[in-house]
C-alpha positions, 0 to 999 in steps of 0.5 A: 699806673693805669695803662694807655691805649695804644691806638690812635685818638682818632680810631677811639672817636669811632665810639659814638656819643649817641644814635645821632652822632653815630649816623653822622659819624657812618655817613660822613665816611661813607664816599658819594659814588656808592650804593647808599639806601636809607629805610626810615622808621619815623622822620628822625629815625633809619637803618642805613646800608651802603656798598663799598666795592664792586656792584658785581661782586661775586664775594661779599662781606657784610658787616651788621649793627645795632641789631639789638639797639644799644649795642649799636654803639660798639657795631657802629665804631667799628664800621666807621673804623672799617670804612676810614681804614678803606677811604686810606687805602686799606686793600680789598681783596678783587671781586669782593664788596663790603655791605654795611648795615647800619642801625638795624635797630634805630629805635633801640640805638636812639633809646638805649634799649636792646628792643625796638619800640614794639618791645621787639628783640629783633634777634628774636623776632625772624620766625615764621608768623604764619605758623604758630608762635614758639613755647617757652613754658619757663618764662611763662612760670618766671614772666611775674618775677620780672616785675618784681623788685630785684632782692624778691626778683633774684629770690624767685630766680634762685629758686628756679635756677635750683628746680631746673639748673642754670641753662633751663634758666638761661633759656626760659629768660633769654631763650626767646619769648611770644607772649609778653610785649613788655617783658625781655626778650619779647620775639613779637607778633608780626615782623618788626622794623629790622626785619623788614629792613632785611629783607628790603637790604637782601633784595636792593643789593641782589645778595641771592646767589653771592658768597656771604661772609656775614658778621653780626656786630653784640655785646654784653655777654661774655669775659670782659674785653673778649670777642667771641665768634659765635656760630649758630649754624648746625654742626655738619652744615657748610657754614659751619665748616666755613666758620670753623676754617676762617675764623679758626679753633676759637669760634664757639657753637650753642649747638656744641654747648662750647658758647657763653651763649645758648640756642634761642629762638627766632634769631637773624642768623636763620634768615641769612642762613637761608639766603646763603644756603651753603655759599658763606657763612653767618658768624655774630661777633660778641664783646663781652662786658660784664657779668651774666648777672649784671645783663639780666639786672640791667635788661630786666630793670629797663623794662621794669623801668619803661613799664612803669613808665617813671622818667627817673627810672628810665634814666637811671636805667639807661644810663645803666644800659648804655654802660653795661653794653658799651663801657667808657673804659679806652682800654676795653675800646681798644680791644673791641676796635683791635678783635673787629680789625682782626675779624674783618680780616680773617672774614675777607680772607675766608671769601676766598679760601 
């Protein structure tokens, strides 16, 4: 017999049908008094932030969307999960705020696509432009395969994966690439629109100085069900002790190889590792769904499919997509809701130890 949810029906409806339903979900929760932006990308289309707390205060927890577009699903039902817990007096701790941000990637949420419509992986995309662009010499050997249909894909694969081992594979695919605007993983040319976003979010809210528990909201890799607190912060640094202290022995680091996930270039963890120099820390909390090789199958099919431009394979692709990243199964959106309760516990309660 097939198990029930424990949760409540309503805290399950925090699942969005759709970017559009999502935002009206986000902004319907949102209280009229508080310090609401919109940064519109086109006239249908925007990334939202909102502060509930304090406007001064010291501690602040910020909790993060749709960075890769599709997965916004997940991020944004456990903000609007968060912010209907707050409007029924979940308590907050004194001189502490939570910053929302929501659909950091809009167009990815609205297309069912980890890019944005520049083909930008917006997790890829904070580098410095004015440099040159980072090298990744095993995606330029592997960028023709990921055109090819998947049995001859997965043949050229294998054999890259048998020359250099599974990791060097990892990294040449998803490791961050600066040459390809069609392929995955794409880190683009020029800040795109989530990062822009950032930086106008960091500046509105004075976030300079304050102390910053940051929770990048993903899934799609890792053990189905499974939260995984990822820290990308270098061993030894502040943020990483403070990561390892609040959210306890389980967090995982690529720098420690202790991670479902490597280290990649161009990620939106630098830019507030920057900000916060060592007053918080930067954690991205990953829901795992399916297998490693079903994410590389549903991502490099959906450019394959947006590159071909046929409306068919589109669809199927998104369809798939939408599945891979935000599964319709209750009992996997009842642990997501549970671990993201857990989380944002342990992150308000870090702020002050």
């Amino acid at each position: 017999m097939k198990q029930c949810p424990t949760l409540p029906d309503a805290a399950l409806k925090c699942f969005p049908a759709s970017y559009t339903d999502a935002r009206r979900q986000f902004i319907e929760a949102i209280q009229p008094q508080e310090n609401r932006i919109s940064i519109p990308l086109d006239e249908k289309l925007s990334t939202e932030a909102a502060w509930r707390g304090p406007d001064g205060a010291e501690h602040v927890l910020v909790l993060i969307s749709g960075t890769h577009g599709v997965e916004g699903s997940v991020g944004a039902a456990i903000q609007t999960d968060t912010l209907n817990r707050l409007n029924n007096s979940f308590p907050m701790p004194g001189n502490t705020a939570i910053l929302f941000i929501f659909a950091l990637n809009p167009y990815g949420f609205q297309h069912h696509r980890r890019c944005d419509g520049d083909g930008i992986d917006l997790n890829r995309n904070f580098v410095n432009f004015s440099k040159p662009l980072p090298q990744n010499p095993g995606y330029t050997e592997l960028m023709e395969a990921i055109y090819l249909p998947e049995n001859e894909r997965s043949k050229r694969f294998s054999e890259y994966r048998c020359a250099h081992g599974n990791k060097a594979f990892e990294i040449a695919i998803s490791g961050g690439q600066y040459t390809d605007p069609s392929g995955p993983f794409f880190g683009g040319t020029a800040p795109g629109h989530g990062n822009r976003a950032t930086e106008r979010i960091i500046a509105h809210y004075q976030l300079e100085g304050r102390h910053l528990a940051v929770v990048d909201i993903h899934s799609g890799l890792g053990p189905y069900g499974h939260g995984e607190i990822i820290c990308d912060h270098l061993p030894n640094t502040a943020g990483f002790r403070d990561a390892m202290k609040w959210y306890g022995p389980a967090t995982t680091a690529p720098a420690e190889g202790t991670s479902s996930s490597v280290q990649k270039e161009g990620l939106l963890d630098y830019r507030w590792h920057a900000l916060m120099k060592e007053r918080g820390s930067f954690v991205t909390l990953e829901f795992g769904t399916y297998s490693i090789e079903s994410l590389f199958s549903s991502v490099l099919n959906d450019h394959r499919a947006w590159q071909s431009g046929d409306a068919a394979e589109i669809f199927q692709s998104s369809e798939h997509m939408r599945e891979h990243f935000c599964p319709v199964d209750p009992l996997w959106r009842e642990l997501i809701l549970v671990k993201g309760r857990q989380t944002v516990q342990l992150a308000l309660k870090g702020l002050h130890t």
